[in-house]
C-alpha positions as semicolon CSV with decimal commas, in nm:
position;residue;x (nm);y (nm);z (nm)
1;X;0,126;-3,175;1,621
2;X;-0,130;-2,927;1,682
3;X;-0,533;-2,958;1,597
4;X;-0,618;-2,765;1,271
5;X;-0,957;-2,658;1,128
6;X;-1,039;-2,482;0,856
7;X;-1,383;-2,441;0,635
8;X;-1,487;-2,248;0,342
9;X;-1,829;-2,160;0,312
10;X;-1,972;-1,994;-0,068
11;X;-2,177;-1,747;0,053
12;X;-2,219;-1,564;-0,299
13;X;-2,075;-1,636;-0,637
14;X;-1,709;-1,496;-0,592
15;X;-1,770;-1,448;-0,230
16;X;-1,610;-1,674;0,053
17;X;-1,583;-1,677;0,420
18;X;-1,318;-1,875;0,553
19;X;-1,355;-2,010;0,907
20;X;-1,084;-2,215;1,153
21;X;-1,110;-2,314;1,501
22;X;-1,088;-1,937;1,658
23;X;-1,400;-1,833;1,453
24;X;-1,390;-1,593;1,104
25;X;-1,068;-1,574;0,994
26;X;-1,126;-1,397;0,649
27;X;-1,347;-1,285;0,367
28;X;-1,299;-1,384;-0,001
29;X;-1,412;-1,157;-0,282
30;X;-1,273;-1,253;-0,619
31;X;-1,321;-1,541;-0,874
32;X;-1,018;-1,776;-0,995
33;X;-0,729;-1,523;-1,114
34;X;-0,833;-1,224;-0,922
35;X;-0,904;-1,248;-0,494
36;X;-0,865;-1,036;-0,235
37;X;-0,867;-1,176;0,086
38;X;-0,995;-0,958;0,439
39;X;-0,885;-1,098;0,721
40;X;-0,828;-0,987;1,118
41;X;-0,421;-0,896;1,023
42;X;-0,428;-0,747;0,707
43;X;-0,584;-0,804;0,315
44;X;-0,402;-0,969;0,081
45;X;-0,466;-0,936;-0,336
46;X;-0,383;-1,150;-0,552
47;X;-0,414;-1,174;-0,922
48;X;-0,288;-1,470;-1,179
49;X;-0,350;-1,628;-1,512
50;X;-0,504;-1,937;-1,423
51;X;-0,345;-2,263;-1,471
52;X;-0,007;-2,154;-1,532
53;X;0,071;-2,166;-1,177
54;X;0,224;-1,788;-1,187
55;X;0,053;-1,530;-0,942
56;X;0,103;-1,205;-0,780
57;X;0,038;-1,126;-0,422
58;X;0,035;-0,823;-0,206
59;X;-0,030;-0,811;0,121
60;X;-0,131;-0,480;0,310
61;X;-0,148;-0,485;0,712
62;X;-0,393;-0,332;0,937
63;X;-0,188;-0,205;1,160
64;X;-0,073;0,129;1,152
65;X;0,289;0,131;1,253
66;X;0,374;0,474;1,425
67;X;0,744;0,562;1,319
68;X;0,946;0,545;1,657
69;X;1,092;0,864;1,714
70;X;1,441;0,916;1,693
71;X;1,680;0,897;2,050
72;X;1,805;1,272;2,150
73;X;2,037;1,327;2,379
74;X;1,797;1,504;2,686
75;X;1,953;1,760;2,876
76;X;1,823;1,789;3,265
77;X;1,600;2,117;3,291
78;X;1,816;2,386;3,441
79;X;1,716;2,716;3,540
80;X;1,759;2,868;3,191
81;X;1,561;2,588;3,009
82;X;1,195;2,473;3,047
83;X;1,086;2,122;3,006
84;X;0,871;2,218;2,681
85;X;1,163;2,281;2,530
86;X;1,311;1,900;2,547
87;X;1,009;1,733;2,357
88;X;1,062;1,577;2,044
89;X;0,951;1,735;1,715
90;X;0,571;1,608;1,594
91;X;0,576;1,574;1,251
92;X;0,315;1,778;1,008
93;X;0,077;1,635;0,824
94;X;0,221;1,790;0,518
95;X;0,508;1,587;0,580
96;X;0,297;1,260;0,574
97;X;0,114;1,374;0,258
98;X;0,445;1,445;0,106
99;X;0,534;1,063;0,117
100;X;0,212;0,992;-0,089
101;X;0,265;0,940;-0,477
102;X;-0,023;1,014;-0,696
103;X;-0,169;0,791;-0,944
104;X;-0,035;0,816;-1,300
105;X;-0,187;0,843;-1,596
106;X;-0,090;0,556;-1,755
107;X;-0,180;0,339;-1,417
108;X;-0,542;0,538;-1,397
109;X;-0,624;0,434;-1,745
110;X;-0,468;0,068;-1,683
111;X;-0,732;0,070;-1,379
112;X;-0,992;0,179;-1,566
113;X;-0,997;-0,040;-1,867
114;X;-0,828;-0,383;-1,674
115;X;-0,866;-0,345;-1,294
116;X;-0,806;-0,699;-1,234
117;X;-0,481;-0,658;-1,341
118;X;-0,377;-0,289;-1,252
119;X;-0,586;-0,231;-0,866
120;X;-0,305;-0,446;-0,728
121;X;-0,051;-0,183;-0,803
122;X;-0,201;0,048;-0,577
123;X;-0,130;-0,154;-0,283
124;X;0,214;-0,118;-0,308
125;X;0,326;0,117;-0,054
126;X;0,308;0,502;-0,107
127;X;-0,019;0,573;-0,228
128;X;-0,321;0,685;-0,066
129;X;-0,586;0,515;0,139
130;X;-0,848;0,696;-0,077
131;X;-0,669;0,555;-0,418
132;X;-0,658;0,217;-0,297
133;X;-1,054;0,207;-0,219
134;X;-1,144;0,405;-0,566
135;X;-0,961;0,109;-0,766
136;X;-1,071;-0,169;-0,548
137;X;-1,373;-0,086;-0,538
138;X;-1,422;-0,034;-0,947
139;X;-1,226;-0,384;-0,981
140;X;-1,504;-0,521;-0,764
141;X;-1,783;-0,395;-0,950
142;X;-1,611;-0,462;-1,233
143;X;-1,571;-0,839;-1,134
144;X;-1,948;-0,840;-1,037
145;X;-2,045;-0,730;-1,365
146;X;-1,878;-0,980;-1,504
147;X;-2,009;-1,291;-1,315
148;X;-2,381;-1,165;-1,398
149;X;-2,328;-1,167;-1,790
């Protein structure tokens, strides 16, 4: 069996690091029923109604997978055909965008009035970087607000 460490230090009210044998392995934000958790892979959010033992988590990597592009059949440059003509298509940025979904109306206002509940919802795959910050970053002021009432 292998050594394990691991030690939580309160740096703020709501706000954790979390340490193990390798060094930092995270940052906390959150209070019980609403965290989101920073850490070297990815963040993970995760809201629940405390002491019902029934939670939601999402977990969003760092690491931006590039698509592999797809196998063509190459042909060997003859005389009639350069080689600039055998590279693979680059996709558009348009076509990137296009994958994006907005933010609803209904999900906007859900944000706005109960962001510990509806920020999560934007981690879900498909909407935009910006959009994700925007409603985590209201949910955390929204939180912070509410610990210094």
């Amino acid at each position: 069996m292998g050594f394990r460490f691991r030690k939580s230090i309160k740096l703020a009210p709501g706000v954790r690091i979390n340490l193990t044998k390798k060094g930092i392995s995270s940052v906390s934000v959150g209070k019980r029923g609403a965290t989101v958790n920073v850490g070297k892979k990815g963040t993970r959010g995760t809201v629940g109604i405390p002491g019902s033992r029934l939670s939601y988590s999402s977990y969003k990597s760092h690491n931006k997978a590039t698509p592999r592009p797809q196998r063509s059949i190459q042909k060997k440059p003859t005389q009639h055909s350069s080689p600039a003509s055998t590279r693979l298509p680059v996709p558009s940025v348009q076509d990137m965008n296009a994958t994006q979904k907005p933010v609803s109306i209904l999900l906007g206002i859900g944000i706005f009035l109960f962001p510990i509940i509806f920020s999560w919802f934007t981690l879900k795959q498909g909407y935009s970087t910006v959009s994700r910050i925007i409603s985590m970053l209201w949910m955390m002021l929204y939180i912070f607000s509410y610990l210094k009432t």
